[in-house]
N, CA, C and O atoms as CSV, one atom per row, in Angstrom:
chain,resi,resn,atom,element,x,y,z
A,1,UNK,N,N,181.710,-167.347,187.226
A,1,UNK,CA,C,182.525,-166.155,187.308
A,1,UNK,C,C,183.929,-166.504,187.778
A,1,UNK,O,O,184.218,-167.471,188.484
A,2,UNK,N,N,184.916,-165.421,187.205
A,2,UNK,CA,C,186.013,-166.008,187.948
A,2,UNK,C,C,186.654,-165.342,189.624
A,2,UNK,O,O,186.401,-164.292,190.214
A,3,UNK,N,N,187.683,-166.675,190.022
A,3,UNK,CA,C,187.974,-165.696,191.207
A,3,UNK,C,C,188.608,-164.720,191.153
A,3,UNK,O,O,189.492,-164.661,190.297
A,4,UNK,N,N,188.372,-163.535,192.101
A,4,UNK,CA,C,188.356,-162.209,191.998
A,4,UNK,C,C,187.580,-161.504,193.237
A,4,UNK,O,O,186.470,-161.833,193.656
A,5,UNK,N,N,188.443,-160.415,193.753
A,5,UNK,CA,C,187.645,-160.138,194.596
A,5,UNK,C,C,186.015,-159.677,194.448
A,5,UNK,O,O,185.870,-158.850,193.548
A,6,UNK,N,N,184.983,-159.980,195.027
A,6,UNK,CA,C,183.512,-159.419,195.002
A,6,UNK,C,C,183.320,-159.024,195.915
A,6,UNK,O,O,184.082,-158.769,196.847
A,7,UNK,N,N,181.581,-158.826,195.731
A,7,UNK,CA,C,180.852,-158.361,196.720
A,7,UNK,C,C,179.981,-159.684,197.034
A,7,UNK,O,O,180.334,-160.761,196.553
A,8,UNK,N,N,178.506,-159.550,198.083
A,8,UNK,CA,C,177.540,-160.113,198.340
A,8,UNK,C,C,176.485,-159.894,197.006
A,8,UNK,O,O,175.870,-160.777,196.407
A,9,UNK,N,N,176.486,-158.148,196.695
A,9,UNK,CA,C,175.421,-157.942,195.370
A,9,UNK,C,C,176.021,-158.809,194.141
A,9,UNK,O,O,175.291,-159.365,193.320
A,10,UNK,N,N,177.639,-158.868,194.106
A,10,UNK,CA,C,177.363,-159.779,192.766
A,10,UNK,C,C,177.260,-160.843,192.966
A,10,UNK,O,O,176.500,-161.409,192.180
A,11,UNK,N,N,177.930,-161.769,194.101
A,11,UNK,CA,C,177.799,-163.271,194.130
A,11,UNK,C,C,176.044,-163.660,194.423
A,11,UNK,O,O,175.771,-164.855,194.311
A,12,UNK,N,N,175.111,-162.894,194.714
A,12,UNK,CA,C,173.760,-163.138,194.647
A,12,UNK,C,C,173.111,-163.461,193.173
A,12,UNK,O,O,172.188,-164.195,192.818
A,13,UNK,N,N,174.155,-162.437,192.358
A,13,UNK,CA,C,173.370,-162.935,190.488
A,13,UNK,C,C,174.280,-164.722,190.251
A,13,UNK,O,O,175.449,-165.069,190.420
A,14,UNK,N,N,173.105,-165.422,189.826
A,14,UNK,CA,C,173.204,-166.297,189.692
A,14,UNK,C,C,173.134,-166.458,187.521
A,14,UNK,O,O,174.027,-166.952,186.833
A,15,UNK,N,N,172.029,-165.961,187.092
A,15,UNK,CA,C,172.621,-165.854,185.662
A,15,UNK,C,C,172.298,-164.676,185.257
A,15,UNK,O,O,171.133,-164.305,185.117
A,16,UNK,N,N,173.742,-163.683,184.935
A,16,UNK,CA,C,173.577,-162.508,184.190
A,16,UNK,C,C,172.901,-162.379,182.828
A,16,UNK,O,O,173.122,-162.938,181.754
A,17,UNK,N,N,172.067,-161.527,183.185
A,17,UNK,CA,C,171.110,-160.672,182.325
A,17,UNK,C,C,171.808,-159.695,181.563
A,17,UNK,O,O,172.734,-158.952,181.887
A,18,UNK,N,N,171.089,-159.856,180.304
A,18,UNK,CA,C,171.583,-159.118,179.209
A,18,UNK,C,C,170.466,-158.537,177.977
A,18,UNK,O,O,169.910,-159.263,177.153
A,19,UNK,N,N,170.283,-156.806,178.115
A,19,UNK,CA,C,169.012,-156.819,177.358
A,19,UNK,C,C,169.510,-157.206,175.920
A,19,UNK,O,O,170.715,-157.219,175.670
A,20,UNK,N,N,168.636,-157.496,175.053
A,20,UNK,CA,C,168.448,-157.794,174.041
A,20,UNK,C,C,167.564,-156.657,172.721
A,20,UNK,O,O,167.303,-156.905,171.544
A,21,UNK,N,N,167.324,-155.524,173.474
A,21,UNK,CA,C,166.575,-154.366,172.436
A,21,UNK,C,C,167.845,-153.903,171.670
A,21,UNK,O,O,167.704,-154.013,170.453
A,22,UNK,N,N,169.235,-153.337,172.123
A,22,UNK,CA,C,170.225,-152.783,171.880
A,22,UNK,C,C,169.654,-150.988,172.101
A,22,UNK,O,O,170.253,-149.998,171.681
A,23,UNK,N,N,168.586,-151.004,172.737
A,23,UNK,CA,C,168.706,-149.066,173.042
A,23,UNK,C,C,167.909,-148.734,174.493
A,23,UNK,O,O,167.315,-149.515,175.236
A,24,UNK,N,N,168.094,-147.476,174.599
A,24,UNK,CA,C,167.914,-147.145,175.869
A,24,UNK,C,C,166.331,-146.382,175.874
A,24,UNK,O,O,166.168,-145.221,175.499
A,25,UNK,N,N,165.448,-147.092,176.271
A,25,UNK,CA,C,164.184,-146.370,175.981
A,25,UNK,C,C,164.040,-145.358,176.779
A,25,UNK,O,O,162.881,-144.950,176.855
A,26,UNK,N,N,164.665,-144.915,177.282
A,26,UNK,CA,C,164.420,-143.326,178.215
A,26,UNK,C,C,165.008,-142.370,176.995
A,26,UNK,O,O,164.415,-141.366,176.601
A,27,UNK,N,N,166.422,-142.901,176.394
A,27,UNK,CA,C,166.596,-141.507,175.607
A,27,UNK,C,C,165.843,-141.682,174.567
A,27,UNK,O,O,166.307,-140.985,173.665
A,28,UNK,N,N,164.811,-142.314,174.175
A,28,UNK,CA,C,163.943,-142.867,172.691
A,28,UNK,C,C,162.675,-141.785,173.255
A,28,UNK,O,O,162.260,-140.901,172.505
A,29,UNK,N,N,162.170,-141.953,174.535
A,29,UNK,CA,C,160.995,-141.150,174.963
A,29,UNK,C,C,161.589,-139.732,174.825
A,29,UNK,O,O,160.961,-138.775,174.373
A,30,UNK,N,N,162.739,-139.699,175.219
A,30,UNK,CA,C,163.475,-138.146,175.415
A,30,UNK,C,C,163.891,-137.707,173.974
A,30,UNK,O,O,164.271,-136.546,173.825
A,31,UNK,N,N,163.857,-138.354,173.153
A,31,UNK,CA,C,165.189,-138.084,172.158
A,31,UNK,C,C,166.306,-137.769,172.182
A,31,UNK,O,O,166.751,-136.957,171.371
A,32,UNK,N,N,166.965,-138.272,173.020
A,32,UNK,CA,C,167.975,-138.361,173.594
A,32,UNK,C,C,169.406,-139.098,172.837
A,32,UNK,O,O,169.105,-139.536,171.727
A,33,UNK,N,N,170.639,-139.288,173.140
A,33,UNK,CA,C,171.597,-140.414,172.279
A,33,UNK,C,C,172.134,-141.437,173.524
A,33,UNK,O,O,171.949,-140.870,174.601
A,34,UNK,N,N,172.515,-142.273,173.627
A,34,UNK,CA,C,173.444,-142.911,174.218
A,34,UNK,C,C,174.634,-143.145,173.903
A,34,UNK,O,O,174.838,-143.081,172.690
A,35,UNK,N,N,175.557,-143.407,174.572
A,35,UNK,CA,C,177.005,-144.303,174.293
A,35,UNK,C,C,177.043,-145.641,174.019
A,35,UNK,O,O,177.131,-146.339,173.009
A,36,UNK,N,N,176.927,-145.850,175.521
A,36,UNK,CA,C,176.584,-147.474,175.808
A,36,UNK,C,C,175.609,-147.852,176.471
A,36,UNK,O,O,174.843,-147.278,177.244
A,37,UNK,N,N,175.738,-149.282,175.954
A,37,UNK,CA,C,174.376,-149.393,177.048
A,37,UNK,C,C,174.886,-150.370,178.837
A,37,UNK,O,O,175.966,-150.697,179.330
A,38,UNK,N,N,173.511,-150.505,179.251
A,38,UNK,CA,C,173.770,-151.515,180.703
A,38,UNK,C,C,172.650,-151.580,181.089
A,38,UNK,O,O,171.687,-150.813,181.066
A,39,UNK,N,N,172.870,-152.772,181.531
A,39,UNK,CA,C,171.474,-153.867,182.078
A,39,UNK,C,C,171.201,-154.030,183.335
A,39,UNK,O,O,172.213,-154.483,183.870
A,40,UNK,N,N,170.341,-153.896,184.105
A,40,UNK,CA,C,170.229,-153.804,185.638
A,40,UNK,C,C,169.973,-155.410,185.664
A,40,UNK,O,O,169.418,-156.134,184.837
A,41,UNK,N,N,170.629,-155.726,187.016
A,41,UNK,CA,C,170.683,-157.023,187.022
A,41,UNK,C,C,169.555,-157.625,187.972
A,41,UNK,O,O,169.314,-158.832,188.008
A,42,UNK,N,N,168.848,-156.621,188.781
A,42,UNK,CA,C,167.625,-157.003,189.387
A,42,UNK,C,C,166.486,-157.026,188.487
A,42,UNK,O,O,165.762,-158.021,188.526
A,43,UNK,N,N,166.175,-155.949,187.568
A,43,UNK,CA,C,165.000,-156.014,187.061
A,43,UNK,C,C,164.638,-156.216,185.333
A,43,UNK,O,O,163.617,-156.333,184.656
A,44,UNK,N,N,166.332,-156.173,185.056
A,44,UNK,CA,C,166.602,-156.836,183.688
A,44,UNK,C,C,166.312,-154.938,182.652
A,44,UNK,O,O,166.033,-155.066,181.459
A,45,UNK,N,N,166.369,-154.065,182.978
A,45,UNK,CA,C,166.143,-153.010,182.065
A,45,UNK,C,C,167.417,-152.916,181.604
A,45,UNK,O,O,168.436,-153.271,182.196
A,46,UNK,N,N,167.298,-152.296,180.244
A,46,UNK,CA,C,168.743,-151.415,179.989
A,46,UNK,C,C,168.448,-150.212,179.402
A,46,UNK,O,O,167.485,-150.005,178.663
A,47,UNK,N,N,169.440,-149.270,179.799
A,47,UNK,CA,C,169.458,-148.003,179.973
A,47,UNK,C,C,170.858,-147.775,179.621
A,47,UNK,O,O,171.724,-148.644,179.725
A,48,UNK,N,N,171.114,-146.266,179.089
A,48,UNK,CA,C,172.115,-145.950,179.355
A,48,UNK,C,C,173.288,-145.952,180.492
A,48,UNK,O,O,173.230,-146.442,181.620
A,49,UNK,N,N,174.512,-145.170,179.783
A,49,UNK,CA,C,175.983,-145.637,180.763
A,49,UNK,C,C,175.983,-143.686,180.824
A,49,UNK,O,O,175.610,-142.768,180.093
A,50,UNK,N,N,176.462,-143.804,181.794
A,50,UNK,CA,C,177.070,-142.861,182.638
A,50,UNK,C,C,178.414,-141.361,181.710
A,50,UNK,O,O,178.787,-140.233,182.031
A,51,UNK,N,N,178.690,-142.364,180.450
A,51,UNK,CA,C,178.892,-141.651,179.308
A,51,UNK,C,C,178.512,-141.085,178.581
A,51,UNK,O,O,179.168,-140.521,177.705
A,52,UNK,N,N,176.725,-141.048,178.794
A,52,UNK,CA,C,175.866,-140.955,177.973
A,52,UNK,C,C,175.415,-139.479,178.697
A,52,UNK,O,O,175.882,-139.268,179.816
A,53,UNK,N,N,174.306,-138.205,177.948
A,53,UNK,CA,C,174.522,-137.477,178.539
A,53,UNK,C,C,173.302,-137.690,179.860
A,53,UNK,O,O,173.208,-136.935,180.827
A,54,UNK,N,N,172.631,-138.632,179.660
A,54,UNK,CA,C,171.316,-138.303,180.698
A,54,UNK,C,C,171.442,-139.990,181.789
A,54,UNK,O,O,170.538,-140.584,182.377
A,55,UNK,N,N,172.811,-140.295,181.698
A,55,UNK,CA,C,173.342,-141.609,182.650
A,55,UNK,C,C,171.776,-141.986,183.157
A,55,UNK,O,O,171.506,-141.902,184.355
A,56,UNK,N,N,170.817,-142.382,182.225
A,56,UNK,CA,C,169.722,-143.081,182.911
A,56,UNK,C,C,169.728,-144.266,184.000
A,56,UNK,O,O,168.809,-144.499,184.785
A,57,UNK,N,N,171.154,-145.091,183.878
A,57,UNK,CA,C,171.093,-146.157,184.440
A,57,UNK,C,C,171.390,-145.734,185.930
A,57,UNK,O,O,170.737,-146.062,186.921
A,58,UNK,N,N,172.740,-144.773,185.870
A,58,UNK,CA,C,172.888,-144.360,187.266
A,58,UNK,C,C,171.458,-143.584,187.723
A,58,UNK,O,O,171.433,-143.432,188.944
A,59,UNK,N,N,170.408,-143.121,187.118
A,59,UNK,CA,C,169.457,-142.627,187.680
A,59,UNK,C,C,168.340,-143.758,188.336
A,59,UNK,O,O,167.694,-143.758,189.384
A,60,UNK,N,N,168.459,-144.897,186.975
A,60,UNK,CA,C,167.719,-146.211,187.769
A,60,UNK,C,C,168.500,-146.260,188.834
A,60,UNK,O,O,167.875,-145.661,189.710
A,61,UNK,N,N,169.371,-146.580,189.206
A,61,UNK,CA,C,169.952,-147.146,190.556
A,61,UNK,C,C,169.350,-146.251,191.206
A,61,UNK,O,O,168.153,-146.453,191.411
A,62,UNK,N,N,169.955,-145.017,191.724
A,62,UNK,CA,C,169.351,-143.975,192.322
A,62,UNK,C,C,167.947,-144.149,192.484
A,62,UNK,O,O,167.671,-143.809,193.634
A,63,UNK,N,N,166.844,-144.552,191.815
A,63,UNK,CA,C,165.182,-144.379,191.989
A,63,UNK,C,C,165.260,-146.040,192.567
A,63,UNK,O,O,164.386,-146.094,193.433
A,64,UNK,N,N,165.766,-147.070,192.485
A,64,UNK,CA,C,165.529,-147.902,192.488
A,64,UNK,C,C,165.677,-148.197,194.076
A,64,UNK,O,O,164.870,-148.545,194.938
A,65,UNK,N,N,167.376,-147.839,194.084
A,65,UNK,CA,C,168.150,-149.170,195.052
A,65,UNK,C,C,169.130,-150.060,194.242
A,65,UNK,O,O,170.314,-150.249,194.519
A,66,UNK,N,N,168.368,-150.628,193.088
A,66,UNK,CA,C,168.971,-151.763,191.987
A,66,UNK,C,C,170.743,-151.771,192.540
A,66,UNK,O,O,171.156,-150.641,192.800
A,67,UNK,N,N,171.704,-152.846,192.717
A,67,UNK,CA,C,172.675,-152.503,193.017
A,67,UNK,C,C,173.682,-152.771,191.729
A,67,UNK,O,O,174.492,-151.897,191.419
A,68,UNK,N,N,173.617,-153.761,191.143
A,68,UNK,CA,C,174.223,-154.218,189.881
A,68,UNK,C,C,174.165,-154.310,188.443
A,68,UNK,O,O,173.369,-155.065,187.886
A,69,UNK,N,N,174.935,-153.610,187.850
A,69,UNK,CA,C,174.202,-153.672,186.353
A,69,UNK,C,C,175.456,-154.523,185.627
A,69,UNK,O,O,176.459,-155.034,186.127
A,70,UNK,N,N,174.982,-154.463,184.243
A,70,UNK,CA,C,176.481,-155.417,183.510
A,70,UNK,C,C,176.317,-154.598,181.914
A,70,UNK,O,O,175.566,-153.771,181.397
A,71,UNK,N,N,177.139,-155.152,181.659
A,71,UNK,CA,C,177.671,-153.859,179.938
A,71,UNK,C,C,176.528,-154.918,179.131
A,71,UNK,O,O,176.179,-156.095,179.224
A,72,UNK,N,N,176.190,-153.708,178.287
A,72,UNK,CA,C,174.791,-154.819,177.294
A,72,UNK,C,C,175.579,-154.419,176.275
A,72,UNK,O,O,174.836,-153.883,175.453
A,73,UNK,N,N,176.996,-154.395,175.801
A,73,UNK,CA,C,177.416,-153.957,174.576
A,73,UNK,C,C,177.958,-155.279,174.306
A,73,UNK,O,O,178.456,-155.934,175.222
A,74,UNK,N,N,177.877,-155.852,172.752
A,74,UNK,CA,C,178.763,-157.294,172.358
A,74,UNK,C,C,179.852,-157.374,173.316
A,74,UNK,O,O,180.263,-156.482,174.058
A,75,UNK,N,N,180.171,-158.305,173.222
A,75,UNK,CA,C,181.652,-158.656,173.965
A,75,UNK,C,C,182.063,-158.502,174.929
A,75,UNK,O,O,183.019,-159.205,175.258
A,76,UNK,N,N,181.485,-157.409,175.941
A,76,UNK,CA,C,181.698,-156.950,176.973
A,76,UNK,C,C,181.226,-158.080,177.657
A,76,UNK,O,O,180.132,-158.622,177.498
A,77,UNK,N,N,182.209,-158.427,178.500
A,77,UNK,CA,C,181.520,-159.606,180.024
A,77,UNK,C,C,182.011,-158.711,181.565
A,77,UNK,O,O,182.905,-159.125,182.304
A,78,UNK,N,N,181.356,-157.670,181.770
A,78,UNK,CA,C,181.457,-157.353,183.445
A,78,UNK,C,C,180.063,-156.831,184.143
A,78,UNK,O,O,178.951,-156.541,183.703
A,79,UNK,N,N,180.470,-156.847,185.019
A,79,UNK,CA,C,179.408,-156.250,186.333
A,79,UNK,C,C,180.244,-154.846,186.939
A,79,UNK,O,O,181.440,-154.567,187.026
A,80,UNK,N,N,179.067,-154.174,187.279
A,80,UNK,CA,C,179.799,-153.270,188.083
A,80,UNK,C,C,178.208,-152.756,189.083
A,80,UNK,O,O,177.064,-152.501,188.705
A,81,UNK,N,N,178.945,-152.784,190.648
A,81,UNK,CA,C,178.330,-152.667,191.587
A,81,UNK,C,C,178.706,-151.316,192.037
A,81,UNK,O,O,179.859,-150.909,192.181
A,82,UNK,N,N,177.114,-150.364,192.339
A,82,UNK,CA,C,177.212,-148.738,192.502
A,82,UNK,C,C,177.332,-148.830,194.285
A,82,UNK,O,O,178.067,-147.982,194.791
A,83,UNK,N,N,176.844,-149.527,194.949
A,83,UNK,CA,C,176.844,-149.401,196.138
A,83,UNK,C,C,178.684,-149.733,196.841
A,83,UNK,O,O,179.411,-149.275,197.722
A,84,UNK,N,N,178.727,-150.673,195.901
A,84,UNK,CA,C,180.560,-151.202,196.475
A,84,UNK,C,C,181.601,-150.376,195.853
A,84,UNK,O,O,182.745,-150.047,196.167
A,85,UNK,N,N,180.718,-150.124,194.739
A,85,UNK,CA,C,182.114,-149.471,193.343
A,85,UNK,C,C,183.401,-150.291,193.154
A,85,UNK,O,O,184.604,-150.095,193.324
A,86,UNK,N,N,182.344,-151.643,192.580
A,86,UNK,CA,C,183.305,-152.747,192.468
A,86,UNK,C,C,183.180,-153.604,190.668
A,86,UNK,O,O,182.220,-154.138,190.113
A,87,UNK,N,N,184.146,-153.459,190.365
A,87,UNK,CA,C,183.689,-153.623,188.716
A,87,UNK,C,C,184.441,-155.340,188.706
A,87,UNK,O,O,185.647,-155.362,188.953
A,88,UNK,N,N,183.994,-156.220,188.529
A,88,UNK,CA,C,184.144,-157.687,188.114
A,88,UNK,C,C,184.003,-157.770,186.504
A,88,UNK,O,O,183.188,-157.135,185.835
A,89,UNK,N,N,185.038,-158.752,185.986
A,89,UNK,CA,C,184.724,-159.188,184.739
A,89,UNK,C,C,184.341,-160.990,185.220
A,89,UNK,O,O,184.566,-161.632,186.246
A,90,UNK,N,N,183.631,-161.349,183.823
A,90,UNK,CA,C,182.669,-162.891,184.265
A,90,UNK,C,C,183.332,-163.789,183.172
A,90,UNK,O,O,183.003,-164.970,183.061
């Protein structure tokens, strides 16, 4: 990663996780849409973004704890931490 200010939650991920389905199985059970997606970096799910209308991911955090997720969209390289509200690019 580069230098930049962080946190403790991101300098703890050692290799970012990135799902690989490309959809958010909460809005698939729901029928639901997404925007984007994001990957929790503790338990590897991805879920929707916060753009989306049912922000599943901010709801994982919320049920979880989970502190870090990262963009599961091509190209995108960041983290963003809900507890710090600290967004890093990698």
């Amino acid at each position: 990663m580069q230098e930049q200010q962080t946190c403790q939650h991101i300098r703890d991920i050692k290799e970012v996780q990135i799902g690989q389905d490309g959809v958010c199985e909460e809005c698939i059970k729901n029928g639901g849409d997404w925007v984007h997606l994001r990957t929790c970096q503790t338990c590897g799910e991805t879920l929707c973004c916060d753009q989306s209308p049912n922000k599943h991911m901010t709801r994982h955090h919320h049920a979880t704890g989970h502190p870090v997720v990262a963009s599961a969209e091509p190209g995108d390289r960041w983290l963003w931490c809900y507890p710090d509200k600290l967004f890093v690019e990698y």
